[in-house]
C-alpha positions as CSV (number, residue, x, y, z in Angstrom):
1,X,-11.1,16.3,-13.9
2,X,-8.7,18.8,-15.8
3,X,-7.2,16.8,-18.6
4,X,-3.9,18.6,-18.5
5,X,-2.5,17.5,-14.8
6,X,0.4,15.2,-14.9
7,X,0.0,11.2,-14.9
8,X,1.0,9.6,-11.0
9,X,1.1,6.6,-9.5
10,X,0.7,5.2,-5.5
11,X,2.6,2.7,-3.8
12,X,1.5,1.5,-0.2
13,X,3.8,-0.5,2.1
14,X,1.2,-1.7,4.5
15,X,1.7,-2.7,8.3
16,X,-1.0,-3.6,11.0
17,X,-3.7,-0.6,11.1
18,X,-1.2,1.9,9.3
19,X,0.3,2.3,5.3
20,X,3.2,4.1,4.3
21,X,1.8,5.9,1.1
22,X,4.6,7.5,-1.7
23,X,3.3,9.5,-5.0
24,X,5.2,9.0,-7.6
25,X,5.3,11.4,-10.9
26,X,7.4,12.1,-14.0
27,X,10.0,11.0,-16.4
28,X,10.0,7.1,-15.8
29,X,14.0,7.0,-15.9
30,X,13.8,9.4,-12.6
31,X,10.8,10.3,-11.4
32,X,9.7,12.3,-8.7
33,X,7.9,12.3,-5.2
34,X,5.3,14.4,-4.8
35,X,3.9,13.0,-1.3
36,X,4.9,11.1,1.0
37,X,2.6,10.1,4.1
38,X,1.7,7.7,7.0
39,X,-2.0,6.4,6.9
40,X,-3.6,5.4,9.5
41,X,-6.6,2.9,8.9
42,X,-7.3,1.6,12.2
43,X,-9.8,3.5,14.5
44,X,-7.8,3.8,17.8
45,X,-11.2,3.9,19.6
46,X,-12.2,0.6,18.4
47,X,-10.4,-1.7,20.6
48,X,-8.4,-4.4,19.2
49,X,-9.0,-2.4,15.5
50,X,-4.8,-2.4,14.9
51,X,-4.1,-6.1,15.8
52,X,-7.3,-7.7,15.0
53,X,-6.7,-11.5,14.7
54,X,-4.3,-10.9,17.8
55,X,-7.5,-9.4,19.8
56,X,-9.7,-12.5,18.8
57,X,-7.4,-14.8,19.4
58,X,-8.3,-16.0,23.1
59,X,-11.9,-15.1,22.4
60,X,-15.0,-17.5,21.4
61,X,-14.8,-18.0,17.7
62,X,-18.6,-16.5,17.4
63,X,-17.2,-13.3,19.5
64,X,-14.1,-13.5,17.1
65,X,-15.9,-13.3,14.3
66,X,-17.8,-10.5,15.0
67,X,-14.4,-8.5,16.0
68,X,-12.9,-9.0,12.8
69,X,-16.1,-8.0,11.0
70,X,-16.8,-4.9,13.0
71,X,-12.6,-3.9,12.4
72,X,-13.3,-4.6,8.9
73,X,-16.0,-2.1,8.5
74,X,-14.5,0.3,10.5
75,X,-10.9,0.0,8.6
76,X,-12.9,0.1,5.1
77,X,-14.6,3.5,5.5
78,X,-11.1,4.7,7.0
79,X,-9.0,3.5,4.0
80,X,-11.6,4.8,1.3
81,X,-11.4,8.4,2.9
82,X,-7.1,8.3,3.3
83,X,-6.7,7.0,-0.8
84,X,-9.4,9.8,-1.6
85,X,-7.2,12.4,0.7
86,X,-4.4,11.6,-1.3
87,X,-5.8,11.5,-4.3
88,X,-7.3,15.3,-3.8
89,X,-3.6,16.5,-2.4
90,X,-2.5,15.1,-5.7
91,X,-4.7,16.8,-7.9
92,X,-4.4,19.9,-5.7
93,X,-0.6,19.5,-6.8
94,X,-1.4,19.2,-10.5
95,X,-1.3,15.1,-10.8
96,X,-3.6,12.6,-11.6
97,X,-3.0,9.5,-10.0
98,X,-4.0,6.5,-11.9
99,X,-2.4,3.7,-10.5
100,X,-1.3,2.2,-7.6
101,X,1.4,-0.7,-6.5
102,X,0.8,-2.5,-3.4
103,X,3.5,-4.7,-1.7
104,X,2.1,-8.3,-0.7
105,X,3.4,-10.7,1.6
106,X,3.9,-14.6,0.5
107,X,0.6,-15.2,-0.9
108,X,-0.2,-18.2,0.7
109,X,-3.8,-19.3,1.1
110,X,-5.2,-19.0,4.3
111,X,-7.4,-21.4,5.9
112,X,-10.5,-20.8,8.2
113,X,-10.8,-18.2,11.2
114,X,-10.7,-20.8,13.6
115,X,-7.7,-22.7,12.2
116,X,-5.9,-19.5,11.3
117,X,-6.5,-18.2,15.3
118,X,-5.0,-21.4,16.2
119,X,-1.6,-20.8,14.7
120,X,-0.1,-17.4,16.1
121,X,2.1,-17.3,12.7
122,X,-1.3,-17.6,10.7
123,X,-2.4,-14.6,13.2
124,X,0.4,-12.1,11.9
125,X,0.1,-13.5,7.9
126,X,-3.2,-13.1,8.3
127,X,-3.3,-10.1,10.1
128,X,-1.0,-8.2,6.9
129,X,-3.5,-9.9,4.5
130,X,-6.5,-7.9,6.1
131,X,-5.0,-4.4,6.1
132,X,-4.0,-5.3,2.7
133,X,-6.8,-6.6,1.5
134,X,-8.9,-3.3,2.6
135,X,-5.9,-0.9,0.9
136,X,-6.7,-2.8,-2.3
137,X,-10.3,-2.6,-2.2
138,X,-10.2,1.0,-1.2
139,X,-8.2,1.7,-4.3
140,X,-10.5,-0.5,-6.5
141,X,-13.4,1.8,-5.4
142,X,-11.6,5.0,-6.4
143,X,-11.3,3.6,-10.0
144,X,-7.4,3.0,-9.5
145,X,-5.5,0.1,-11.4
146,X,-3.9,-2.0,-8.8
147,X,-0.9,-4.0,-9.2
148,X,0.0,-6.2,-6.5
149,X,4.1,-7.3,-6.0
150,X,5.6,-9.5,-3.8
151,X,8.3,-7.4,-1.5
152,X,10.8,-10.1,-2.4
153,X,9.9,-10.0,-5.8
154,X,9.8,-6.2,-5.7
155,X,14.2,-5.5,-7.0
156,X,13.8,-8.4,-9.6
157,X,10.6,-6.7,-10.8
158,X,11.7,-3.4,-11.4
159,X,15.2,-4.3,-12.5
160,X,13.3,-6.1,-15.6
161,X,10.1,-4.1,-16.2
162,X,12.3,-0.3,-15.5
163,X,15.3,-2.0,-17.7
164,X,17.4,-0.6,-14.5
165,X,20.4,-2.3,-12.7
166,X,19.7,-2.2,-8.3
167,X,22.6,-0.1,-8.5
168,X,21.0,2.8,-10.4
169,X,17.9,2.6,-8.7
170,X,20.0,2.7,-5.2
171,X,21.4,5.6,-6.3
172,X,17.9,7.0,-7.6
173,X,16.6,6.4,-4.4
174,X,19.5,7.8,-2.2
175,X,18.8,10.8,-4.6
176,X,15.6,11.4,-3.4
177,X,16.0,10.9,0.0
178,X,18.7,13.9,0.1
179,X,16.4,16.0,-1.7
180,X,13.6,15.0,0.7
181,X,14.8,14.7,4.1
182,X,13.8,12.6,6.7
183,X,11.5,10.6,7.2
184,X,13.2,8.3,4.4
185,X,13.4,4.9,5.5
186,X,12.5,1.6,4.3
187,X,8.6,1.9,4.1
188,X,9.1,5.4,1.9
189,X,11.8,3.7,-0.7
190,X,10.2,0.5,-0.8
191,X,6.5,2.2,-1.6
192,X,8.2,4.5,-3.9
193,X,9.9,2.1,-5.8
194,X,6.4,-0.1,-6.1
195,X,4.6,2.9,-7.2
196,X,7.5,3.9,-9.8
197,X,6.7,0.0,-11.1
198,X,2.9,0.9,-11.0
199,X,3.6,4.4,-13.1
200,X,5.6,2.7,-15.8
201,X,3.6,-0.8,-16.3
202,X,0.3,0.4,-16.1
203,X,1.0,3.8,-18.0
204,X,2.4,1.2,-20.5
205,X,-0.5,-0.8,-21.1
206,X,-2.7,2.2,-20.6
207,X,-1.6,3.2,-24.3
Protein backbone atom coordinates (compact mmCIF):
# COMPACT_ATOMS: atom_id res chain seq x y z
CA UNK A 1 0.00 0.00 0.00
CA UNK A 2 1.41 3.59 -0.97
CA UNK A 3 2.96 4.94 2.10
CA UNK A 4 2.10 8.52 1.37
CA UNK A 5 -1.91 8.43 1.42
CA UNK A 6 -3.45 10.23 4.31
CA UNK A 7 -4.25 8.47 7.82
CA UNK A 8 -8.45 7.83 8.20
CA UNK A 9 -10.60 6.46 10.45
CA UNK A 10 -14.39 4.57 10.23
CA UNK A 11 -17.19 4.94 12.42
CA UNK A 12 -20.35 2.54 12.05
CA UNK A 13 -23.75 3.37 13.64
CA UNK A 14 -25.30 -0.04 13.20
CA UNK A 15 -29.10 -0.94 12.96
CA UNK A 16 -30.85 -4.44 12.19
CA UNK A 17 -29.23 -5.78 8.70
CA UNK A 18 -27.97 -2.18 7.75
CA UNK A 19 -24.74 0.32 9.08
CA UNK A 20 -24.41 3.89 8.59
CA UNK A 21 -20.65 4.09 7.70
CA UNK A 22 -18.62 7.87 7.90
CA UNK A 23 -14.74 8.27 6.84
CA UNK A 24 -13.22 10.48 8.75
CA UNK A 25 -9.65 12.29 7.68
CA UNK A 26 -7.44 15.15 8.64
CA UNK A 27 -6.45 17.74 11.13
CA UNK A 28 -7.96 16.23 14.47
CA UNK A 29 -9.24 19.85 15.63
CA UNK A 30 -11.61 19.65 12.30
CA UNK A 31 -11.40 16.92 10.35
CA UNK A 32 -13.01 15.97 7.31
CA UNK A 33 -15.52 13.51 5.62
CA UNK A 34 -14.45 11.78 2.93
CA UNK A 35 -17.49 9.06 2.61
CA UNK A 36 -20.39 8.71 3.84
CA UNK A 37 -22.66 5.53 3.11
CA UNK A 38 -25.52 3.06 4.04
CA UNK A 39 -24.38 -0.69 4.23
CA UNK A 40 -26.38 -3.16 3.91
CA UNK A 41 -25.46 -6.54 5.58
CA UNK A 42 -28.50 -8.50 5.41
CA UNK A 43 -29.18 -10.65 2.30
CA UNK A 44 -32.84 -9.62 1.35
CA UNK A 45 -33.19 -13.10 -0.19
CA UNK A 46 -32.63 -14.83 2.95
CA UNK A 47 -35.70 -14.64 4.74
CA UNK A 48 -35.78 -13.43 8.20
CA UNK A 49 -31.83 -12.36 7.47
CA UNK A 50 -32.77 -8.33 8.77
CA UNK A 51 -34.64 -9.30 11.96
CA UNK A 52 -33.23 -12.48 12.84
CA UNK A 53 -34.08 -13.25 16.59
CA UNK A 54 -37.51 -11.72 15.62
CA UNK A 55 -37.81 -14.56 12.72
CA UNK A 56 -36.90 -17.38 15.24
CA UNK A 57 -38.85 -16.30 17.78
CA UNK A 58 -42.16 -18.45 17.34
CA UNK A 59 -39.99 -21.20 15.83
CA UNK A 60 -38.54 -24.58 17.52
CA UNK A 61 -35.46 -23.65 19.29
CA UNK A 62 -33.42 -26.47 17.08
CA UNK A 63 -35.06 -24.59 13.80
CA UNK A 64 -34.09 -21.28 15.61
CA UNK A 65 -30.84 -22.09 15.95
CA UNK A 66 -30.12 -22.90 12.64
CA UNK A 67 -31.80 -19.47 11.41
CA UNK A 68 -29.50 -17.49 13.31
CA UNK A 69 -26.56 -19.56 12.17
CA UNK A 70 -27.36 -19.53 8.58
CA UNK A 71 -28.13 -15.25 8.95
CA UNK A 72 -24.87 -15.22 10.55
CA UNK A 73 -22.92 -16.65 7.69
CA UNK A 74 -24.70 -15.03 5.27
CA UNK A 75 -24.33 -11.38 7.18
CA UNK A 76 -20.43 -12.23 7.73
CA UNK A 77 -19.35 -12.66 4.06
CA UNK A 78 -21.68 -9.44 3.36
CA UNK A 79 -20.01 -7.20 6.08
CA UNK A 80 -16.35 -8.45 5.07
CA UNK A 81 -17.00 -7.38 1.29
CA UNK A 82 -18.90 -3.59 2.40
CA UNK A 83 -15.66 -2.73 5.12
CA UNK A 84 -13.29 -3.94 2.13
CA UNK A 85 -15.50 -1.62 -0.45
CA UNK A 86 -14.88 1.11 1.72
CA UNK A 87 -11.75 0.65 2.50
CA UNK A 88 -10.73 0.48 -1.54
CA UNK A 89 -12.96 3.88 -2.14
CA UNK A 90 -10.73 5.20 0.54
CA UNK A 91 -7.57 4.43 -0.82
CA UNK A 92 -8.96 5.24 -4.32
CA UNK A 93 -9.40 8.78 -2.60
CA UNK A 94 -5.87 8.95 -1.25
CA UNK A 95 -6.51 7.60 2.59
CA UNK A 96 -5.60 4.90 4.53
CA UNK A 97 -7.99 3.93 6.97
CA UNK A 98 -6.63 2.39 10.06
CA UNK A 99 -9.17 2.47 12.49
CA UNK A 100 -12.52 2.17 13.15
CA UNK A 101 -15.14 3.29 16.10
CA UNK A 102 -18.22 1.37 16.49
CA UNK A 103 -21.22 2.53 18.68
CA UNK A 104 -22.45 -0.29 21.24
CA UNK A 105 -25.59 -0.56 22.96
CA UNK A 106 -25.69 -1.23 26.98
CA UNK A 107 -23.38 -4.01 27.09
CA UNK A 108 -25.22 -6.20 29.09
CA UNK A 109 -24.57 -9.94 29.01
CA UNK A 110 -26.96 -11.88 27.24
CA UNK A 111 -28.21 -15.16 28.33
CA UNK A 112 -29.04 -18.37 26.13
CA UNK A 113 -31.04 -18.50 22.73
CA UNK A 114 -33.87 -19.87 24.28
CA UNK A 115 -34.07 -17.49 27.29
CA UNK A 116 -33.19 -14.51 25.18
CA UNK A 117 -36.21 -15.68 22.46
CA UNK A 118 -38.33 -15.68 25.42
CA UNK A 119 -38.06 -12.02 26.25
CA UNK A 120 -39.00 -9.76 23.13
CA UNK A 121 -36.71 -6.92 24.82
CA UNK A 122 -33.77 -9.61 24.84
CA UNK A 123 -34.96 -10.16 20.96
CA UNK A 124 -34.17 -6.40 19.89
CA UNK A 125 -30.80 -6.14 22.48
CA UNK A 126 -29.89 -9.10 21.11
CA UNK A 127 -30.70 -8.54 17.73
CA UNK A 128 -28.24 -5.02 17.72
CA UNK A 129 -25.53 -7.17 19.44
CA UNK A 130 -25.49 -9.59 16.24
CA UNK A 131 -25.21 -7.01 13.51
CA UNK A 132 -22.65 -5.53 15.74
CA UNK A 133 -20.90 -8.20 16.56
CA UNK A 134 -20.36 -9.23 12.71
CA UNK A 135 -19.30 -5.21 11.85
CA UNK A 136 -16.57 -5.76 14.48
CA UNK A 137 -15.40 -9.00 13.33
CA UNK A 138 -15.39 -7.88 9.71
CA UNK A 139 -13.16 -5.03 10.63
CA UNK A 140 -10.95 -7.31 12.83
CA UNK A 141 -10.31 -9.42 9.62
CA UNK A 142 -9.25 -6.38 7.49
CA UNK A 143 -6.51 -5.71 10.08
CA UNK A 144 -8.48 -2.51 11.51
CA UNK A 145 -8.09 -1.30 15.24
CA UNK A 146 -11.49 -1.31 16.74
CA UNK A 147 -12.66 0.75 19.39
CA UNK A 148 -15.97 0.10 20.76
CA UNK A 149 -18.16 3.29 22.60
CA UNK A 150 -21.22 3.28 24.26
CA UNK A 151 -23.66 5.80 22.32
CA UNK A 152 -24.42 7.32 25.63
CA UNK A 153 -21.02 7.46 26.49
CA UNK A 154 -20.15 8.72 22.98
CA UNK A 155 -20.36 13.25 23.93
CA UNK A 156 -18.51 12.49 27.35
CA UNK A 157 -15.93 10.49 25.36
CA UNK A 158 -15.00 12.86 22.90
CA UNK A 159 -15.42 15.93 24.98
CA UNK A 160 -12.41 14.40 27.19
CA UNK A 161 -10.23 12.44 24.76
CA UNK A 162 -10.77 15.54 21.62
CA UNK A 163 -10.26 18.25 24.70
CA UNK A 164 -13.58 19.75 22.92
CA UNK A 165 -16.60 21.37 24.61
CA UNK A 166 -20.32 19.68 22.85
CA UNK A 167 -20.72 23.12 21.76
CA UNK A 168 -17.68 23.16 19.44
CA UNK A 169 -18.23 19.83 18.15
CA UNK A 170 -22.08 20.87 17.43
CA UNK A 171 -20.89 23.47 15.56
CA UNK A 172 -18.16 21.21 13.83
CA UNK A 173 -20.75 18.96 12.96
CA UNK A 174 -23.37 21.51 11.69
CA UNK A 175 -20.30 22.53 9.65
CA UNK A 176 -20.12 19.59 7.80
CA UNK A 177 -23.46 18.87 7.23
CA UNK A 178 -23.77 22.36 5.23
CA UNK A 179 -20.83 21.53 3.36
CA UNK A 180 -22.29 18.04 2.68
CA UNK A 181 -25.83 18.09 2.13
CA UNK A 182 -28.35 15.79 2.92
CA UNK A 183 -28.47 12.94 3.87
CA UNK A 184 -27.07 14.31 7.38
CA UNK A 185 -28.96 12.98 10.11
CA UNK A 186 -28.29 11.29 13.31
CA UNK A 187 -26.67 7.99 12.02
CA UNK A 188 -24.06 10.21 9.75
CA UNK A 189 -23.05 12.73 12.89
CA UNK A 190 -23.17 10.17 15.39
CA UNK A 191 -20.70 7.62 13.19
CA UNK A 192 -18.68 10.63 12.36
CA UNK A 193 -18.16 11.71 15.59
CA UNK A 194 -17.13 7.88 16.70
CA UNK A 195 -14.78 7.69 13.90
CA UNK A 196 -13.25 11.26 14.62
CA UNK A 197 -12.65 9.47 18.42
CA UNK A 198 -11.20 6.42 16.57
CA UNK A 199 -8.74 8.82 14.37
CA UNK A 200 -7.40 10.72 17.29
CA UNK A 201 -7.05 7.74 20.12
CA UNK A 202 -5.82 5.14 18.09
CA UNK A 203 -3.51 7.53 15.90
CA UNK A 204 -2.35 8.51 19.40
CA UNK A 205 -1.25 5.31 20.62
CA UNK A 206 -0.21 4.29 17.16
CA UNK A 207 2.97 6.61 17.84
Amino acid sequence: MPQDLVPAAIGFRVHSGWVAAVIVAGDLSSPNVVDRRRIEIADPELPGSKQPYHAGEKLPLEEAERLLQRCASSSTSLAKKAVGDCLDAAQRRGHRVFACGILLGSGRPLPTVAAILASHALIHTAEGEFFRNLVSDACNQHELQVIGVKEKELLGRCNAELRMSQDRLEQHLSSIGRALGPPWRQDEKLATLVAWLALATVGRTSN
